[in-house]
Every structure is written in C-alpha cells, then in structure tokens.
N, C-alpha and C positions, 0 to 999 in steps of 0.2 A: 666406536660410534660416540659422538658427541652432540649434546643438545644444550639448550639455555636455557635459562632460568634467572626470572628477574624477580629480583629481590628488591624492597620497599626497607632501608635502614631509619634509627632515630640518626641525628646528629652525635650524638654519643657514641654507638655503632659504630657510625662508618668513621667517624676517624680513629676509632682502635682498629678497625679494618688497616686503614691507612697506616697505620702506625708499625703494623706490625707486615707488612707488607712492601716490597718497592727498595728505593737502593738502602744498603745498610743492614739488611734482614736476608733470612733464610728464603726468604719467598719473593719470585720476582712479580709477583701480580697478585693484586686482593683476589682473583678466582683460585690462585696457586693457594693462597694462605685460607680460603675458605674450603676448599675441596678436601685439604691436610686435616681442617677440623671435621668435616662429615668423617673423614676414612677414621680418624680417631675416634669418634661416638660410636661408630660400626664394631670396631675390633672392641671398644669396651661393653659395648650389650653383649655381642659375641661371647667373650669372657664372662659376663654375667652369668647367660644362660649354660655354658659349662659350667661354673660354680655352682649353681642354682643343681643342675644334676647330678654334681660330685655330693653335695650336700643330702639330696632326695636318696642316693644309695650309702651312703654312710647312715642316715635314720635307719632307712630301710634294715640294713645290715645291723642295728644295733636293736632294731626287733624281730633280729631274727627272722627277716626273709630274706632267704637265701635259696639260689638253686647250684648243687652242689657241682663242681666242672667236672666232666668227665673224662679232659684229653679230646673231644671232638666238639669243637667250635661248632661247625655246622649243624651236626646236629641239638647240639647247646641252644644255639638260638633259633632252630625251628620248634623248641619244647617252652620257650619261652616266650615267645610269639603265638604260639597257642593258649595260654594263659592270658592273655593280654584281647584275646576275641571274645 
C-alpha cells in the first residue's frame, strides 16, 4: 500500500534532495532517495533500542540479577514474566 506525503523543503533541502537523487546517483527519484533515509533512521533506532537492552542486562548482570537457566526456555520465561507483574 502506498500513500503520500507532502513535504514543505528550505532551498537548501531540496537541492541536496536533488542532488543526491536523479541520473548519476543510486536513486532514481527524490521519493526513492528520501524513503532510503526514513528506512535508514528506522533500522538505526531499531538498533538503538537493541543496544539500549543489551546494555540494561549487562548492568542488570553485573548486579547480580540474574535468574539462573534451567534447560526449559518456557518455563524460564514464564517465572520471569511473573516477576515482572
């Protein structure tokens, strides 16, 4: 599905838009080269927020909270998820 969306640039803008768009460039249209920077912001918050949680169980883990694996996943995280209510 596809929709639109208009966008209001400075002068400035839109001829980096332009510039970086159109023959000569990776991108054949300034929506192709603007669409390539939203999916780019997406996968780097994306990654943020992984980071961000790799970071929260590394503390976590170096104060010693920990819930120890027992070999059952499922039951793992249904003892974990009870904690967490």
């Amino acid at each position: 599905m596809s929709s639109t969306i208009n966008l209001s640039l400075t002068d400035e803008l839109k001829d980096f838009v332009q510039k970086n768009a159109g023959d000569g460039t990776v991108y054949s249209t300034p929506s192709d080269y603007v669409r390539d920077l939203i999916r780019h912001e997406m996968d780097r918050k994306q990654a943020s927020e992984v980071r961000n949680k790799i970071l929260k169980g590394y503390h976590d883990a170096s104060a010693g909270k920990l819930n120890p694996y027992t070999g059952d996943l499922k039951t793992g995280l249904k003892a974990f998820k009870s904690t967490k209510e």
